[in-house]
N, C-alpha and C positions, 0 to 999 in steps of 0.2 A: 526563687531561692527556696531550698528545701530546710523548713523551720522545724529540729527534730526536738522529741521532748528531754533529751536529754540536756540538751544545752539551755529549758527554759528552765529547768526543774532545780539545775544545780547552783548549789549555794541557796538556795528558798529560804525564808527568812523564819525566823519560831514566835513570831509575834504574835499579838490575838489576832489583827486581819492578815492572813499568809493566804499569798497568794502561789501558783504552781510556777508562774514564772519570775525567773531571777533577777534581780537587783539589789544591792547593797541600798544601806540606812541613807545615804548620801544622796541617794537618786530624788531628780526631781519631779519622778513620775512615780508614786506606789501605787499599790489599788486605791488607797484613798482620795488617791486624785482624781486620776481618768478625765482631766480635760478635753477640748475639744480644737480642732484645728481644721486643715486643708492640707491635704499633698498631694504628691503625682511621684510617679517614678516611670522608669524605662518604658513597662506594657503599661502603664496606665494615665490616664490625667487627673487632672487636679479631682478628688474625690473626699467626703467628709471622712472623720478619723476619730479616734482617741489615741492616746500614747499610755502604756505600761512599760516599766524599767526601759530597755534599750529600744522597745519595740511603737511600732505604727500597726494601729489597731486598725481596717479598711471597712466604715461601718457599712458600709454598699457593698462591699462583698461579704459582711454575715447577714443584711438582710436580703443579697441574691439568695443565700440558703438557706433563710430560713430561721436563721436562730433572734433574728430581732421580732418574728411575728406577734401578736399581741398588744403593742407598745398601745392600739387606738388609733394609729397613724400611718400612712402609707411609707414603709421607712425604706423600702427601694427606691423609689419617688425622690424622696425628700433626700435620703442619703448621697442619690448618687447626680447630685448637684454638683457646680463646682465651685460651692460658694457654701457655706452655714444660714444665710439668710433664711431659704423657708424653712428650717429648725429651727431658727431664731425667733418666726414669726408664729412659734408653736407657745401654749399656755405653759407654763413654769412645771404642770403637771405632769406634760411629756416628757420636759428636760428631765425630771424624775425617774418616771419610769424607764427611761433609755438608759438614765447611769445606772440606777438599781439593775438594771438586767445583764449589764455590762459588767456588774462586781458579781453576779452569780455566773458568769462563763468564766470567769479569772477569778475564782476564790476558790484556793487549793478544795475545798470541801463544798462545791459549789456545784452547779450544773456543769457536768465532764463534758458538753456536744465538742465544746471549741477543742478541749486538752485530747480528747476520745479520737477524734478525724483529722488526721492528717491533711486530708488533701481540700477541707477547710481552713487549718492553718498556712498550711503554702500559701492559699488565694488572700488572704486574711491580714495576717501580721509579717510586715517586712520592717529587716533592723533598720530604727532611725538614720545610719550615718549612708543609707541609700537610696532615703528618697527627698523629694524636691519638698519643702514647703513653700505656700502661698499665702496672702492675706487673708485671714477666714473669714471676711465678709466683703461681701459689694457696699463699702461706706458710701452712704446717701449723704449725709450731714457729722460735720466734725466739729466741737465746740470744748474750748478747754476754760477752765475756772482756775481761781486763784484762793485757796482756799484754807493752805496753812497760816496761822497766824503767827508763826513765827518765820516764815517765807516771807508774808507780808509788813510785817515789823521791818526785819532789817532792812527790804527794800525801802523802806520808806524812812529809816533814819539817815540811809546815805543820802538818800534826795531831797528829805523835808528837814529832817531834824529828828531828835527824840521825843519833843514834845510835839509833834506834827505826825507822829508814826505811821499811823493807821488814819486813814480817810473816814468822814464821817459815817459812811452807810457800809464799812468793812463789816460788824458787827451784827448790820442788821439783815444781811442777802448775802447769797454766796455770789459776787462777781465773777463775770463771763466775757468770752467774747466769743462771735462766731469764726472757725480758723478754716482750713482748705482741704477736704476730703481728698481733692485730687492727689496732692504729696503725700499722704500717709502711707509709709514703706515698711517694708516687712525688715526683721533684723536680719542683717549682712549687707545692706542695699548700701554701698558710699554715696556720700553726695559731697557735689562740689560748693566748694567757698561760696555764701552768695554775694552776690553787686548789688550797688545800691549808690544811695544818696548818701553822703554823710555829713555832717555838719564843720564846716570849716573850723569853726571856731566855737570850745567849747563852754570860750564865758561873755561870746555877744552871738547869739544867733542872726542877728542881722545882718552878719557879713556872707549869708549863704550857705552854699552846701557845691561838694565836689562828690564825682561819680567813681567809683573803685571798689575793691573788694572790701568784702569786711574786715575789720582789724581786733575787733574784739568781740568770738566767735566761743560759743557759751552752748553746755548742757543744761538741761532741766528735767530734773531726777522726778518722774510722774508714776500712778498708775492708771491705765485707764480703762472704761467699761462700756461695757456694749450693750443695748437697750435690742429688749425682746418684747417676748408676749402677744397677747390679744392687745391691740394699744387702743386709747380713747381717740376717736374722729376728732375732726379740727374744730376749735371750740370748746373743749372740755378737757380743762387740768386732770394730769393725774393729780390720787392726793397723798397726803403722807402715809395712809394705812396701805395703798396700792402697791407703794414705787418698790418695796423689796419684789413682787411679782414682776416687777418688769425689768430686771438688772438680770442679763442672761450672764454675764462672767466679766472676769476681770484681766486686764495684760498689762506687763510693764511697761512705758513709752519714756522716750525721751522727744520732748518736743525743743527740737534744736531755737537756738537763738541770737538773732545777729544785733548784740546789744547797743553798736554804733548808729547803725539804722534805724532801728527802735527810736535809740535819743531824738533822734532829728522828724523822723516821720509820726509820732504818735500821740502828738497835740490838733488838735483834740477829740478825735474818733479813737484813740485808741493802737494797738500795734497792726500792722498790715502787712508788707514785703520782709519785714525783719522777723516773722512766725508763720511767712507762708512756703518757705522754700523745702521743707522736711519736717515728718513727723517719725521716729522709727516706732514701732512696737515689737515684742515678742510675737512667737508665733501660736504657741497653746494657749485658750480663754481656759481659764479656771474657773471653776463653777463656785455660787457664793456658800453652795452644799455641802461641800470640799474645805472651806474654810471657816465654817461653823463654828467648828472647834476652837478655832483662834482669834474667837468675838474677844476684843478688848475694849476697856475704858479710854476716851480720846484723851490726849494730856491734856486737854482742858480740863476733861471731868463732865463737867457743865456748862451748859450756857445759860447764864442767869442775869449776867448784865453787860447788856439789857437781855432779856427772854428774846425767843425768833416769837415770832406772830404768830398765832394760830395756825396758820397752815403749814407752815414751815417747822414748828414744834415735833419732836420724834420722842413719844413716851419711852422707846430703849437708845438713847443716846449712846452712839458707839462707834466701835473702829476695829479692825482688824489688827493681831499683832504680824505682821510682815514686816520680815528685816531685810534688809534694804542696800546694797553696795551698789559703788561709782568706780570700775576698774578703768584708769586709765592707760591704754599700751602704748609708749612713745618709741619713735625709732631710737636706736643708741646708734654714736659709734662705729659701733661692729657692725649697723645694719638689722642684727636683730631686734625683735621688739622687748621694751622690758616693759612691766606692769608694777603700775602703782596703786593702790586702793586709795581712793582721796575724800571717800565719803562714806561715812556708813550710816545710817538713817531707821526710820521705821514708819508706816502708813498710820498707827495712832496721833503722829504729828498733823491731826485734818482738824480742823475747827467744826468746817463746815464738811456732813459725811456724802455720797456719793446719792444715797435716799434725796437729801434735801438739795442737793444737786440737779436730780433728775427733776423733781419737783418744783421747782424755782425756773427752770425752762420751760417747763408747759403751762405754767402761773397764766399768765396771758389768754393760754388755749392752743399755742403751741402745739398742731401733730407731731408726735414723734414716732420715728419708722423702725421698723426691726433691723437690725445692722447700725444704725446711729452710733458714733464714737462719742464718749465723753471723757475730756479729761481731768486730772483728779487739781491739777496745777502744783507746780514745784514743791514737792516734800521738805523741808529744813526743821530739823530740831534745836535746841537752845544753846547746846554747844560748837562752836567751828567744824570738827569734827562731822558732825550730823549735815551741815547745809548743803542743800541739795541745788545749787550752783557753781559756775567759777565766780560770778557775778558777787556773792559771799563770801565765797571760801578767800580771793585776793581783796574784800572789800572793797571792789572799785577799779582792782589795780592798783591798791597801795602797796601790796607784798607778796612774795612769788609762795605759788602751793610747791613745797621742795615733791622732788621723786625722788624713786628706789634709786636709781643710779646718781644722784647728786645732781643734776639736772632739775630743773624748776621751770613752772610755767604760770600766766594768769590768766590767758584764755587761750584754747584751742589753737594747734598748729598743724599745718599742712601735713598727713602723714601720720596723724595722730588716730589714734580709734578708743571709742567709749563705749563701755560694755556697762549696762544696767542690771545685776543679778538681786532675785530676791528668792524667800521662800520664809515658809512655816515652819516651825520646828515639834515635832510631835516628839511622842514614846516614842525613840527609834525609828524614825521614821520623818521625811518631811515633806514638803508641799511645796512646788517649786514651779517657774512658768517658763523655764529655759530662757537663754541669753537674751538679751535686746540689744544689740551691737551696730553701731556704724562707722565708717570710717574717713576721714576728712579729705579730700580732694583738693588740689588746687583749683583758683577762681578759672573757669575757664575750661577745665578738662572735660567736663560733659559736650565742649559747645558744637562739634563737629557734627555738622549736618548730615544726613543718612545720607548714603549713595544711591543715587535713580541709576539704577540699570540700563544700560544703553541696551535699546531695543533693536531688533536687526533689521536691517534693511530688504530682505528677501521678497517681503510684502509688497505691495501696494498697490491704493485702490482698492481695498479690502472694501467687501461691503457682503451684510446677512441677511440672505433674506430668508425672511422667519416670519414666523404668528405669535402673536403674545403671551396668547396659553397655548403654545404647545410646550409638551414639556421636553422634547427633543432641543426645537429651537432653545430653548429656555435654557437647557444644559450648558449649549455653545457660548448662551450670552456670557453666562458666569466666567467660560475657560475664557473667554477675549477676554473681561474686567481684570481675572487672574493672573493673564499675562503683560495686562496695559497694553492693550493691541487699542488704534482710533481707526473707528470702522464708520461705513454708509451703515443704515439700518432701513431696509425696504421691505414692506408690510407685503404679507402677500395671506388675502383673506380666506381661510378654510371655508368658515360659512359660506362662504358666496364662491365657492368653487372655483377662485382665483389662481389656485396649482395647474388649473387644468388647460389653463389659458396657453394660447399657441407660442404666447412670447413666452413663459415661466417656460415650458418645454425644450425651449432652445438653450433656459439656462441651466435646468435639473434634470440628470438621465432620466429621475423616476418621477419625476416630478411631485417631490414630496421636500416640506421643509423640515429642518433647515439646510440651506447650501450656501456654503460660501462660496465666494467671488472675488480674485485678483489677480493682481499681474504678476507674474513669475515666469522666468526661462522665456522671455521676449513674445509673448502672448498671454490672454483672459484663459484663466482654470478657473473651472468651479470643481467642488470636492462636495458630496451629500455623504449623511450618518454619520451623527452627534460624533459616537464614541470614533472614528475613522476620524472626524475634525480635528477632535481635542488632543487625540494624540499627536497628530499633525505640526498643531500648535504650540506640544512638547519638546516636537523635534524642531520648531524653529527659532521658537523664543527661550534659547536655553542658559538667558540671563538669569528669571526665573524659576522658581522650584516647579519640580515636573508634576503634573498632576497622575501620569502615570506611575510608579515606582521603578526606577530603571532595576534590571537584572542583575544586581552585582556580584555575582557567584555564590553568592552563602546560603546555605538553608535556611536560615531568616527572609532574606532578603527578597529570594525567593518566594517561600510562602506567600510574604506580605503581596507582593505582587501577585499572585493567583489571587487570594483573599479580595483583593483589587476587584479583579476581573471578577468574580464569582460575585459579587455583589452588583454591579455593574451590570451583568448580563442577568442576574433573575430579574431585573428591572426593566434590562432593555429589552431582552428577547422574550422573557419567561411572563411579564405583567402589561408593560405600554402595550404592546401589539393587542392583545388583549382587551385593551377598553377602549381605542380609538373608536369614533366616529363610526368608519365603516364595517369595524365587526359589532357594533352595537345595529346598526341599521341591517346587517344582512344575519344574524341571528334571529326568528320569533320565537324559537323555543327550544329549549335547555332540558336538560337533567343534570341536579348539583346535588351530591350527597343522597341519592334516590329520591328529589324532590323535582318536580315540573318547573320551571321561571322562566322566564323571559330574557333580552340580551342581557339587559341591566344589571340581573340577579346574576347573571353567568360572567360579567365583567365583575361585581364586587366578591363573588367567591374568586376570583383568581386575583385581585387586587388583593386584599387579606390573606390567602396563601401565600402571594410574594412577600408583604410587611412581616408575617410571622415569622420567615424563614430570613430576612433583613435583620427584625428585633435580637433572633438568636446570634445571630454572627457578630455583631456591634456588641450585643452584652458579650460575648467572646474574647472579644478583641482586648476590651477594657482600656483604653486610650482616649483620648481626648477626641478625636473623630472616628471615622467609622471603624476603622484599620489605621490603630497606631497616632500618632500626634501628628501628623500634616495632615492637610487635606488631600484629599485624593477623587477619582472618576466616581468613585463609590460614592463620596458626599454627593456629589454632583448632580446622579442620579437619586439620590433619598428626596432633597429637599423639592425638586416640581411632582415627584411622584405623593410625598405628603400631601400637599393642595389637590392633588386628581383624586384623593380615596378621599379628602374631605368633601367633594363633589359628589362624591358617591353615598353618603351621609355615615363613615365611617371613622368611630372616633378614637384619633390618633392618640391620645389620650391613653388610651388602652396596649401604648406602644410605650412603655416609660423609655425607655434608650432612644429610639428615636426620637421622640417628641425633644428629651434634654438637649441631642443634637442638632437637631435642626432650630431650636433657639442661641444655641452658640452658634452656628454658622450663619444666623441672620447677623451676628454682629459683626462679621467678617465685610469689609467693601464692597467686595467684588460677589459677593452674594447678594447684599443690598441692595446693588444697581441693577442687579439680575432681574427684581421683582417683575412680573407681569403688568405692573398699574404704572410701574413707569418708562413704560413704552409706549404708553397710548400718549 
């Protein structure tokens, strides 16, 4: 999309920070923010970002051009991740210098590179409402706390008493528990009802428990933080003067809760199935640099009685002002959704702050890893109004929370969706972390088992014979794992000149691996040369996405599939031929670049001309694999041709696009099984 200045320019705001692109006071992106996040769109995959007014800032493609250099850090490298982690795992000083360089490309009176070149902003900044967001990090570890004390209060007068409020050690530690990284969903993600256990009988537990859906299904209005830095090795607490350096930003969450299952399951370890099935969070981390400004005092004030311990102790005791809503959309009626606002709250309501949070978990010696989620635990202020549950707001389920439309509820219904909004309020201006939304499922709607592709019967008696490291054979393995083909696997030894064998000859024209072998059309085919297999294997298993790109008439479509092939063949024909075996042994001497070498030298200069001219096409492409978000022959070919240039003592390293690629493609299965060590 072509991003012209006209359209960033108009309406610009006259305030002391003005920036050249447009948004209203209302926006929850100004320059002052410039959070951080994940997205992907149509040409591209998941890649780091910021967000300004309506726009997706693509830091991987300003540091392809250039304009992030300086920062001290490899910021093509690091940017064009598909994850924030190794940003995350950068010193606090980077996160600095990345934003500071980021408000001089976007400050009206600032460095003009980004406002100046067009055909940096097309690559650069695409309008939010067209590209994908993802989770911005690989969460290692997820641990939420409980840490309002008026969250905690009322919890504990409905269950203990008034005079039983607060448990003895609330005052003295921020209580924790560890929760389930796996569930932690991006906002928009529904999740269904969960099942569980529930306890039969709510005033004799000894009559047992029955299994069904939950019946009283609950929000918990959180914020939560993400853990960076250089971190301390295992064994060494952060301390209190550390932990602001290690708190990379902050997102909204709602950490769902199945309050019936709770009751019955969480004597005496604690909650487990009723806080493991969903976490939602927003998708922009806010930096804690961005929110400076809205250091406030916690409504405590102080904590003085009793004082935290020593280590726990925070000479600026404090809190953030973030204001805080709980939109509830219920269907009506007519069908459509209506909204009710049922909470409105603020992050000052923490006793215990986010510092002595982090601190309080490594107390022990606890490693903590970059990407770590922590959460803040359920916000509730003093008045109904403010509590940041239904578990609150109906007291139990004594009394219904009325809605806009006359309609009332006390906990969550089928159909129902919860939107967690907060932000900062500046001079005109404010500081916002975009929605944190999920929507309620019946129990049950997720359960439908994926479909196994019925594989075709054309086959059989499939069998590959290959060599482990060839990278040819090696190709084929991956398109069989691709397709879910079950094959024989027959070794046939290069070193030991087993191709050459009178029996291999009867089975390979050329007697070169790999070839495959099966029955088809009422007799034994064999078929040799990978890319001639694989396509093969397109046309049969067309269950399957093709690993070719079929031809669909469009200039896209097209391309893509040239794109295909043109990466494919600098590999196949233009590099493998190249370093094999037999033109290394019938080469003794070269000239490369007007230098004398040997085979060796004369196989890694054409190795390295192939990866260069690889590198450039993939950064090209800008997509999650080589050409575009599926996998294709292109991948196919990059990932055995990487290990043949590390053989070569060539360090891929020096290939930023490849190298990110072919670590995403190892997490793929059928790349996986493909490996060479698991064929011996």
């Amino acid at each position: 999309m072509k991003v012209g200045l006209g359209a960033l320019r108009r309406g610009a705001r006259s305030f002391a920070t003005r920036s050249w692109v447009e948004y209203d006071a209302k926006c929850d992106f100004p320059i002052e923010n410039l959070p951080f996040g994940v997205f992907s769109c149509a040409k591209k995959g998941p890649r780091c970002a910021t967000a300004i007014g309506s726009y997706a800032v693509d830091l991987a493609a300003l540091s392809e051009h250039g304009a992030l250099s300086g920062l001290g850090f490899d910021a093509t490298k690091t940017f064009g991740q598909p994850t924030l982690n190794a940003f995350m795992a950068l010193p606090r000083s980077a996160w600095r210098a990345t934003r500071a360089r980021l408000t001089q490309l976007l400050l009206a009176d600032g460095d003009d590179l980004l406002r100046r070149k067009a055909e940096l902003r097309d690559a650069a900044m695409r309008p939010l409402q067209e590209v994908k967001m993802h989770l911005p990090a690989k969460i290692g570890d997820y641990t939420d706390f409980y840490s309002s004390r008026e969250h905690a209060t009322n919890v504990g007068i409905m269950f203990r008493g008034k005079d039983n409020a607060l448990q003895p050690n609330w005052l003295h530690l921020p209580v924790g528990y560890h929760g389930r990284a796996s569930s932690v969903v991006l906002s928009g993600t529904p999740l269904a009802r969960p099942r569980g256990q529930l306890q039969k009988n709510r005033e004799d537990p000894w009559q047992g428990s029955d299994y069904g859906p939950c019946k009283l299904l609950d929000f918990e209005l959180e914020i939560g933080f993400f853990v960076g830095g250089e971190l301390p090795s295992l064994g060494r607490p952060i301390t209190i003067n550390e932990a602001a350096e290690h708190i990379f930003g902050y997102v909204l969450m709602n950490d769902w809760s199945a309050r019936d299952i709770q009751a019955w399951e969480y004597v005496p370890l604690g909650p487990f199935g009723a806080k493991n099935f969903g976490t939602t969070i927003s998708p922009w981390i806010v930096t804690p640099d961005a929110l400076e400004p809205f250091v406030c005092p916690t409504s405590a004030e102080k904590q003085d009685s009793p004082e935290p311990l020593p280590y726990l102790k925070e000479q600026n005791y404090s809190s953030y002002d973030i204001k805080l809503a709980v939109d509830l959309h219920t269907p009506s009626k007519g069908g459509e959704k209506v909204v009710t606002t049922i909470t409105e709250s603020n992050f000052r309501h923490m006793y215990w702050t986010p510092r002595q949070q982090l601190v309080h978990h490594s107390v022990t010696g606890c490693n903590m890893q970059p990407g770590d989620l922590l959460g803040s635990g359920t916000i509730s202020g003093t008045e109904q109004r403010s509590f940041g549950s239904m578990l609150e707001l109906s007291w139990r389920g004594a009394h219904e929370i009325p809605l806009a439309d006359g309609e009332s509820r006390k906990f969550l219904k089928d159909g129902d969706v919860c939107n967690i909004r907060g932000f900062c309020q500046g001079d005109g201006y404010q500081i916002g972390f975009g929605d944190c939304s999920g929507e309620v499922l019946p129990a049950g709607a997720l359960d439908e088992a994926p479909k196994v592709p019925a594989r075709s019967k054309l086959l059989q008696d499939v069998e590959l014979h290959g060599y482990f490291r060839s990278t040819a054979s090696w190709r084929v393995r991956i398109a069989l794992a691709h397709h879910g083909v079950n094959y024989k696997y027959t070794s046939v030894n290069l070193l030991k000149s087993e191709q050459k064998s009178a029996e291999f000859e009867q089975v390979s024209s050329m007697a070169q691996v790999p070839t495959l072998s099966f029955n088809a059309a009422g007799r034994r085919q064999n078929l040799t040369q990978s890319l001639a297999i694989i396509e093969f294997l397109d046309s049969v298993y067309t269950d399957s996405p093709p690993l070719m790109p079929p031809a669909d008439g469009t200039p896209e479509g097209t391309l893509r599939r040239a794109r295909v092939m043109e990466i494919a063949e600098i590999i196949n024909s233009g590099t493998q031929p190249l370093q094999n075996r037999p033109m290394l042994s019938s080469i003794t001497s070269a000239v490369v670049d007007g230098k004398d070498t040997d085979g060796t030298g004369f196989a890694t200069a054409a190795v390295m001309k192939g990866l260069k001219a690889c590198e450039r096409l993939v950064a090209q492409s800008g997509g999650q694999y080589a050409v575009g978000d599926t996998v294709s022959i292109a991948d196919i070919c990059i990932v055995p041709q990487l290990t043949n240039a590390r053989r070569f003592g060539i360090k891929v390293e020096e290939f930023p696009h490849l190298a990110s690629l072919e670590k995403r493609l190892a997490e793929l299965p059928a790349f996986a099984t493909a490996v060479p060590e698991k064929q011996l």
